[in-house]
Backbone as CSV, one residue per row, in Angstrom:
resi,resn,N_x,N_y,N_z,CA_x,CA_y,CA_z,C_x,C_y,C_z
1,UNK,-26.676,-19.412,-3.530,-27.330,-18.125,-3.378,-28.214,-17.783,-4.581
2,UNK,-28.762,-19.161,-5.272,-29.374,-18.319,-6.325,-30.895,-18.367,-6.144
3,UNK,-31.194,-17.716,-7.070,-33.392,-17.606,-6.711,-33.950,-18.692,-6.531
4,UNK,-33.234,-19.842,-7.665,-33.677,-21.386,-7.417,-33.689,-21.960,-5.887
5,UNK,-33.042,-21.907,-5.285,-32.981,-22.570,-4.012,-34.016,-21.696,-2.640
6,UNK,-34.605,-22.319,-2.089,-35.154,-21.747,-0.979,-34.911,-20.426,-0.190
7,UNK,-35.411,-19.998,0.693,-35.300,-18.518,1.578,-34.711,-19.146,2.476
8,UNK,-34.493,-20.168,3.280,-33.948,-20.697,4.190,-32.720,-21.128,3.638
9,UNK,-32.244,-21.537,2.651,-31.134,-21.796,2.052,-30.417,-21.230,1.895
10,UNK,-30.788,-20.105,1.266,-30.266,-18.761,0.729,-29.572,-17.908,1.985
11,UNK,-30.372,-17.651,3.111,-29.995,-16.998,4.565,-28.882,-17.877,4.799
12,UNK,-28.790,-19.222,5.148,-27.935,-19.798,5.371,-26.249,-19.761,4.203
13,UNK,-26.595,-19.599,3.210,-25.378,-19.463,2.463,-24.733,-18.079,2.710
14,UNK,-25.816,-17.274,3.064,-24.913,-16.486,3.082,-24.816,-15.831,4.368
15,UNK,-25.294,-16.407,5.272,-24.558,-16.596,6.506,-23.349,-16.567,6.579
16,UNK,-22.929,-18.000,5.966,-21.925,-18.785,6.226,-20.985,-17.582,5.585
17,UNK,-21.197,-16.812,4.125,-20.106,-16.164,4.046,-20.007,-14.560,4.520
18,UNK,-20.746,-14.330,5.266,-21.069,-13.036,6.397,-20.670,-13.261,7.331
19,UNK,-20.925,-14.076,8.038,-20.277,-14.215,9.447,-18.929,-14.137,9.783
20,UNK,-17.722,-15.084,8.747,-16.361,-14.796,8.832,-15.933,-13.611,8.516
21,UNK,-16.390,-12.321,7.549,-16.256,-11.059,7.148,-16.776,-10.558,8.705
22,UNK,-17.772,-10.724,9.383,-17.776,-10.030,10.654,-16.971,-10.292,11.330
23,UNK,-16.816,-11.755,12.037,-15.952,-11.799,12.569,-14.307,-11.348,12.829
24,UNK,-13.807,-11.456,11.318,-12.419,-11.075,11.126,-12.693,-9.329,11.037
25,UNK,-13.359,-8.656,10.957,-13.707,-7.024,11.362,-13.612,-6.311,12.583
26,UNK,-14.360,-7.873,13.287,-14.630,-7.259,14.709,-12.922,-7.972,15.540
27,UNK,-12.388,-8.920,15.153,-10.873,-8.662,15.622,-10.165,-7.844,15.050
28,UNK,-10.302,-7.297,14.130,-9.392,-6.198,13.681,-9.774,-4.951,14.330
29,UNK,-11.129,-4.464,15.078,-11.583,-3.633,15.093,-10.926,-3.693,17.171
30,UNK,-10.758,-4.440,17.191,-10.205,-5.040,18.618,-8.981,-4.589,18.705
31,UNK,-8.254,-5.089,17.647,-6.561,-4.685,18.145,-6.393,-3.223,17.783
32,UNK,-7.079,-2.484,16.496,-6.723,-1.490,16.697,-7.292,-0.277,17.883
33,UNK,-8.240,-0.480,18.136,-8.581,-0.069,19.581,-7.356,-0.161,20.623
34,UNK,-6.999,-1.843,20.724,-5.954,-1.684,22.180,-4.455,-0.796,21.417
35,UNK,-4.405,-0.721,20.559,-3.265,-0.092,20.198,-3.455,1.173,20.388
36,UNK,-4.563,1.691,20.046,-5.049,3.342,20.614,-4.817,3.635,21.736
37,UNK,-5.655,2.427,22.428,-5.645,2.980,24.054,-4.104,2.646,24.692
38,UNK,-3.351,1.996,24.240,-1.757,1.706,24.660,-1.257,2.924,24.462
39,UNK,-1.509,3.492,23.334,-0.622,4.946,22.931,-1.234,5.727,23.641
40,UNK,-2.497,5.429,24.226,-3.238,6.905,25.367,-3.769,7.911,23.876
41,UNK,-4.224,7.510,23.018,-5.074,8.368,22.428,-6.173,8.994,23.022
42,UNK,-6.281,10.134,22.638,-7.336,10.824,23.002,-7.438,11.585,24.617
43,UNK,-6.306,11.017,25.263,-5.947,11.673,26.474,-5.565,13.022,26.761
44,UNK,-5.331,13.378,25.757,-4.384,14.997,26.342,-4.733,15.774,24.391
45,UNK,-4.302,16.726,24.716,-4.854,17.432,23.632,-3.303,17.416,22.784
46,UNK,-2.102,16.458,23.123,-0.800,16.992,22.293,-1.286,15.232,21.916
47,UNK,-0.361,14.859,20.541,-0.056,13.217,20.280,0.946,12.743,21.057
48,UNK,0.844,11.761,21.567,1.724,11.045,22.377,2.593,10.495,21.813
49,UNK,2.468,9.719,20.606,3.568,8.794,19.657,4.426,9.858,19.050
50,UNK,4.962,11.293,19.215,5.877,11.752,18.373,6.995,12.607,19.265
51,UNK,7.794,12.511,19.144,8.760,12.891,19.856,9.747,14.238,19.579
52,UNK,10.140,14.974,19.783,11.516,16.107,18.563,12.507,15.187,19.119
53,UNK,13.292,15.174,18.714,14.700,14.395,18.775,15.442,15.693,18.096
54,UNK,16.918,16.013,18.678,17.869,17.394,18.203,18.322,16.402,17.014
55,UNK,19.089,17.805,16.133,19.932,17.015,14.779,21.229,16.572,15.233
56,UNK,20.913,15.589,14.950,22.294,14.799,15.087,23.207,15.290,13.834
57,UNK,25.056,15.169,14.062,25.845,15.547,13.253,25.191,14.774,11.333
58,UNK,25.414,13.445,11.518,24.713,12.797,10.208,23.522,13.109,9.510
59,UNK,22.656,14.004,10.722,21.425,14.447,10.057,21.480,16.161,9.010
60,UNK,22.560,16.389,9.677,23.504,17.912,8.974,23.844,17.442,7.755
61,UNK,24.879,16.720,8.113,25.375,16.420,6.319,24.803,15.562,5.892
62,UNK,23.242,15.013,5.778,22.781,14.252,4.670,22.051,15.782,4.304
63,UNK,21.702,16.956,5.089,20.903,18.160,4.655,22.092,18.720,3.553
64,UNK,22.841,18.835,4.318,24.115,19.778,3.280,24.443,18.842,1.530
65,UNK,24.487,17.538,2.016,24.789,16.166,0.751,23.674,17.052,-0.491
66,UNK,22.361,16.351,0.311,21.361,17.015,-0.771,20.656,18.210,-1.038
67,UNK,21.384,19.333,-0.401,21.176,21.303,-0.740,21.981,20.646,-1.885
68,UNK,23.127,20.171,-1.508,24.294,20.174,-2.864,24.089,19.296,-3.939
69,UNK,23.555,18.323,-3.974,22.641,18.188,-5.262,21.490,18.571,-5.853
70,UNK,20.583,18.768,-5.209,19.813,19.806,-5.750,20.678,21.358,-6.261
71,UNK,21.159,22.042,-5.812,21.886,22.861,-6.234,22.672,22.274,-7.521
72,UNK,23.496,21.414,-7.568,24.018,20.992,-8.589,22.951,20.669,-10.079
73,UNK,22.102,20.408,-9.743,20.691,19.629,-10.715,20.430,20.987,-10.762
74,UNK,19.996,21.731,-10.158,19.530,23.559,-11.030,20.748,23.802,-11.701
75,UNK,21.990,24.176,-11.380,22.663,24.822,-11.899,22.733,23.964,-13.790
76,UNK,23.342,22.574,-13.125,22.673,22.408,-14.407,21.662,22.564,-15.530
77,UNK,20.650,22.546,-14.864,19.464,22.772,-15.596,19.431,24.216,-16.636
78,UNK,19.885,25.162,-15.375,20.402,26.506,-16.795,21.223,26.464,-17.346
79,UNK,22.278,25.805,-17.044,23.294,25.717,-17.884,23.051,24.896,-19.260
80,UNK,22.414,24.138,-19.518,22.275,23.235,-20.608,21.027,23.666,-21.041
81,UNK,20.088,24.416,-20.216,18.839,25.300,-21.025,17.660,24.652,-21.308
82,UNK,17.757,23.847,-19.823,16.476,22.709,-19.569,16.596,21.837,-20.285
83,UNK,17.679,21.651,-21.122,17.506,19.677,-21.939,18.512,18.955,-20.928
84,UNK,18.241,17.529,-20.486,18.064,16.947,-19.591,19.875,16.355,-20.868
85,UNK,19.638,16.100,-21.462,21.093,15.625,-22.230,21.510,16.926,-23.504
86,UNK,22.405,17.575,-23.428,22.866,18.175,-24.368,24.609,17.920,-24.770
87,UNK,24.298,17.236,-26.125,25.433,16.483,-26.433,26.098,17.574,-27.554
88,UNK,25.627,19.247,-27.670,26.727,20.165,-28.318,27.282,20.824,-27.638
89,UNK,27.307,21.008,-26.271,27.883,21.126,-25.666,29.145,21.118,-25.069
C-alpha cells in the first residue's frame, strides 16, 4: 500500500484487506437482524424478551440477607466515626 507501487496495485491490496472487514460485518449484521426478528422486535409497542416473574421465597431472604448488611455497614460506620479500622476502640 505504499506510494511506490502502482494505482492498480494499491486498489488491489487493499481490496484484499476491505473485503474480509465487509464481509465479516455483513454476517454479523445478518445474525443480529434474525435474532431481532425471532424476538419480534419492533412488533408491538411493549418488549417481548422481559417477563415479571413473582418473588420467590429465596428472592426475600437474599433482600432481607443484604437490608442486613448494609444496615450493619452504616451502623458501623457511625459507630467508629467513618474510619473504616478503629483499633482504640
Amino acid at each position: 500500500m505504499s506510494n511506490k507501487a502502482g494505482l492498480t496495485v494499491r486498489v488491489k491490496r487493499s481490496a484484499q484487506v476491505i473485503m474480509p472487514l465487509i464481509f465479516s460485518s455483513l454476517d454479523r449484521i445478518e445474525v443480529i437482524s434474525q435474532a431481532m426478528e425471532l424476538r419480534r422486535f419492533g412488533k408491538g409497542n411493549k418488549r417481548t424478551w422481559y417477563r415479571a416473574r413473582p418473588f420467590m421465597k429465596a428472592d426475600i431472604i437474599a433482600l432481607i440477607v443484604t437490608g442486613f448488611l448494609v444496615g450493619l455497614g452504616l451502623w458501623l460506620f457511625v459507630v467508629n466515626q467513618g474510619r473504616f479500622y478503629n483499633p482504640f476502640h
